[in-house]
C-alpha positions, -999 to 999 in steps of 0.1 A, spaced: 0 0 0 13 35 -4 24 50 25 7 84 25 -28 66 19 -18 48 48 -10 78 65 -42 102 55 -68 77 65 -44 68 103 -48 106 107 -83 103 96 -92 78 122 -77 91 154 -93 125 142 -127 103 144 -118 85 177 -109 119 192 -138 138 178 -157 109 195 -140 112 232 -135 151 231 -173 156 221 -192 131 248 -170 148 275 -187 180 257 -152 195 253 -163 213 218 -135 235 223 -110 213 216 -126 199 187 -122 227 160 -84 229 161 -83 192 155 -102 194 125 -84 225 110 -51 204 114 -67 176 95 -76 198 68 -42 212 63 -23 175 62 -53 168 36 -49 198 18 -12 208 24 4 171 27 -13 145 10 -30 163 -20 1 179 -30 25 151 -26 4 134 -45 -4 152 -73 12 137 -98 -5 100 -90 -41 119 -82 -35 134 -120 -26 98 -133 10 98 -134 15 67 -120 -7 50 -141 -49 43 -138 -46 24 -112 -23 44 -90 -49 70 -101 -80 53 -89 -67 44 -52 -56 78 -44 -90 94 -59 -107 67 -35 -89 72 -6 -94 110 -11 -126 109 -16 -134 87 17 -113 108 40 -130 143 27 -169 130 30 -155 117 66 -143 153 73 -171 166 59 -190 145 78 -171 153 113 -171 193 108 -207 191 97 -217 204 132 -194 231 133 -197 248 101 -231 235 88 -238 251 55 -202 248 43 -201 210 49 -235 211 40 -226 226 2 -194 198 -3 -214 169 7 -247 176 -18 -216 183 -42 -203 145 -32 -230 123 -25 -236 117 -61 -205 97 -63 -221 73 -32 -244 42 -44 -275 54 -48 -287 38 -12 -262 60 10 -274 88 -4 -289 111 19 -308 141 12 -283 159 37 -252 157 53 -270 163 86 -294 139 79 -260 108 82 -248 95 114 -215 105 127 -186 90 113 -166 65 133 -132 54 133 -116 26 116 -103 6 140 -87 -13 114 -71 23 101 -57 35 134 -17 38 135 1 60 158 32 52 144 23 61 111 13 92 124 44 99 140 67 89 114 50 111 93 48 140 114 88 137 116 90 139 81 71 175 80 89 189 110 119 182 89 105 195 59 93 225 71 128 233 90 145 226 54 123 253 43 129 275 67 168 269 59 161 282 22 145 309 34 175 323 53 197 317 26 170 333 0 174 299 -24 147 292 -42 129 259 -39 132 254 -73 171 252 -70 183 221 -57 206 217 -27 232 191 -25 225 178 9 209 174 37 219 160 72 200 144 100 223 140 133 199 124 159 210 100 194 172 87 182 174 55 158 141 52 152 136 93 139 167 85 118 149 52 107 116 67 102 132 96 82 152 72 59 116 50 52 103 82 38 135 98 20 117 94 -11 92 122 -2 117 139 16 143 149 -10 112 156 -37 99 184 -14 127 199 2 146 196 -35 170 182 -22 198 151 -39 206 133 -11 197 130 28 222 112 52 210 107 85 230 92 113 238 89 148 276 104 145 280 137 158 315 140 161 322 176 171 300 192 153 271 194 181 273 214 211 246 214 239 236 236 264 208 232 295 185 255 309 167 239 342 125 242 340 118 270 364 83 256 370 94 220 377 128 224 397 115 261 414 86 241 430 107 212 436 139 225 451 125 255 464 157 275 484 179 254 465 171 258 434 196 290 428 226 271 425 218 245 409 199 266 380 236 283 382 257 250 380 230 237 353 240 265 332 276 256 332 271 218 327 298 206 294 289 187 264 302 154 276 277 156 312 245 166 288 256 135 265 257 115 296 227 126 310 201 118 276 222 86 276 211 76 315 179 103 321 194 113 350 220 135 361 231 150 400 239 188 400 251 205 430 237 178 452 205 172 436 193 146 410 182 160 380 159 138 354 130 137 332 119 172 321 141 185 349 162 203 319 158 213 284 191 207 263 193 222 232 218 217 208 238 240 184 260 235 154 298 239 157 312 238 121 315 263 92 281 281 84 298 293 52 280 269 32 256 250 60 226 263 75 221 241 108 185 236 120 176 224 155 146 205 163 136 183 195 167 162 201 175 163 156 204 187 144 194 192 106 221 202 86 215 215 52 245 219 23 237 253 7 267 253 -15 255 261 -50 277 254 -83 270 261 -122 252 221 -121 226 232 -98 217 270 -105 210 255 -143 190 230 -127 169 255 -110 168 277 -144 154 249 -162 126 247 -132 120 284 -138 112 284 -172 91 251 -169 70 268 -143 67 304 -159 54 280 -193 32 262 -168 17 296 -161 15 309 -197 -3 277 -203 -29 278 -173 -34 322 -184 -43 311 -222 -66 279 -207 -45 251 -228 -51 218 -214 -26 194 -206 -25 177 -244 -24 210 -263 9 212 -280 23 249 -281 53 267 -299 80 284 -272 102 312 -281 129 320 -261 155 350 -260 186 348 -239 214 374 -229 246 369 -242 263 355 -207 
């Protein structure tokens, strides 16, 4: 099966399970955000990195299992947010319902039942793998950003330096998807840090202030001055004694920082993940991105004069002399 469809309907049925719990313990409140995030991983995840195979570009039948699964997921959404925004969900389900069989038509989307979850469907660790991609994505977006690289020019590399073998497995089961949206040729990810990482701690005020009370002035001062190796020793064991106290758990947030060159490397941090991303362009690449400039600026053209994808057309081009 492909792993975003396994993905979008996992997502889709622990929104279902949740809408369930949250809404008999009539916590509505909580509800609405839940649903919003499900719309953009529809909408901002699984349509567009699958565009190409909703569009047929994987073949019919490609085609026809991601235009189901679609299609289920959105009239369960619609379905779900029907009580919240009533004539909105009311409008896309009168729209849908013609593609049910004609006996689960109803004449309204408030006239179905509430959807439930697939038990079958739910997979927290699907979820989670996937939500690693996207943090990862989004950070290697970010990166182009500061640089001002466009996503249409490729970047050489991208590195993943995590104590965390299953983050670094998950990301390397879905490098596929990975390097297509950050634009990226290859992704390492490994365990290996050498010295290019760096940690520092801050202690949790709220935590160790309540905790240690008196005490907790020096050792929020030795915590502070706690080396690389002692911060590498404490993830390694979860715990940890500073200035006489033992420190574990959430008892200190450790963050990490990149110690190399930054000429050519913009470092990203993320939960316990440095993200290292090679920005170091050549004359292979910034042609690369040219050629994805002109494709898209035709793209346009074609979409302003309403061609269809089958209509052949004529470019001309004019170039500088450089």
């Amino acid at each position: 099966d492909n792993t975003m469809d396994q993905w979008i309907q996992a997502a889709a049925a622990g929104l279902l399970a949740f809408v369930k719990k949250e809404m008999e313990a009539y916590r509505l409140y909580t509800v609405v955000p839940r649903l919003v995030r499900f719309m953009e991983d529809l909408t901002n995840w699984y349509v567009k990195m699958n565009r190409k195979r909703l569009k047929g570009g994987q073949g019919k039948e490609e085609a026809s299992q991601s235009i189901q699964v679609l299609f289920k997921v959105l009239m369960e959404l619609t379905r779900a947010m029907a009580p919240f925004t009533p004539m909105l969900c009311e409008t896309i389900y009168l729209n849908l319902r013609f593609l049910l069989p004609e006996e689960q038509r109803h004449a309204s989307v408030h006239f179905t039942p509430m959807p439930l979850a697939a038990e079958e469907a739910l997979d927290a660790r699907m979820e989670e793998k996937v939500r690693r991609m996207q943090v990862l994505i989004e950070k290697g977006r970010n990166a182009r950003d500061k640089r001002g690289i466009s996503l249409r020019i490729p970047i050489r590399k991208v590195t993943v330096i995590c104590p965390n073998p299953e983050v670094l497995s998950d990301l390397g089961s879905l490098q596929t998807y990975i390097l297509e949206e950050l634009n990226v040729r290859e992704l390492e990810v490994t365990q290996e840090e050498g010295d290019l990482v760096s940690r520092s701690a801050a202690p949790d005020n709220q935590i160790l202030g309540k905790r240690l009370g008196k005490a907790f002035r020096p050792v929020s001062v030795a915590i502070k001055e706690l080396t690389n190796d002692q911060l590498i020793q404490y993830e390694k064991e979860g715990k940890l004694e500073v200035a006489g106290e033992l420190l574990s758990g959430d008892d200190l947030k450790v963050s990490r920082a990149f110690n190399g060159d930054t000429t050519h490397i913009q470092a990203e941090t993320y939960e316990d993940c440095l993200a290292l991303f090679n920005m170091e362009m050549d004359d292979e690449l910034r042609r690369e991105g040219l050629a994805r400039e002109v494709v898209a600026r035709v793209q346009a053209l074609r979409k302003k004069g309403g061609l269809q994808v089958a209509d052949l057309v004529e470019i001309w081009y004019e170039c500088a002399d450089e």
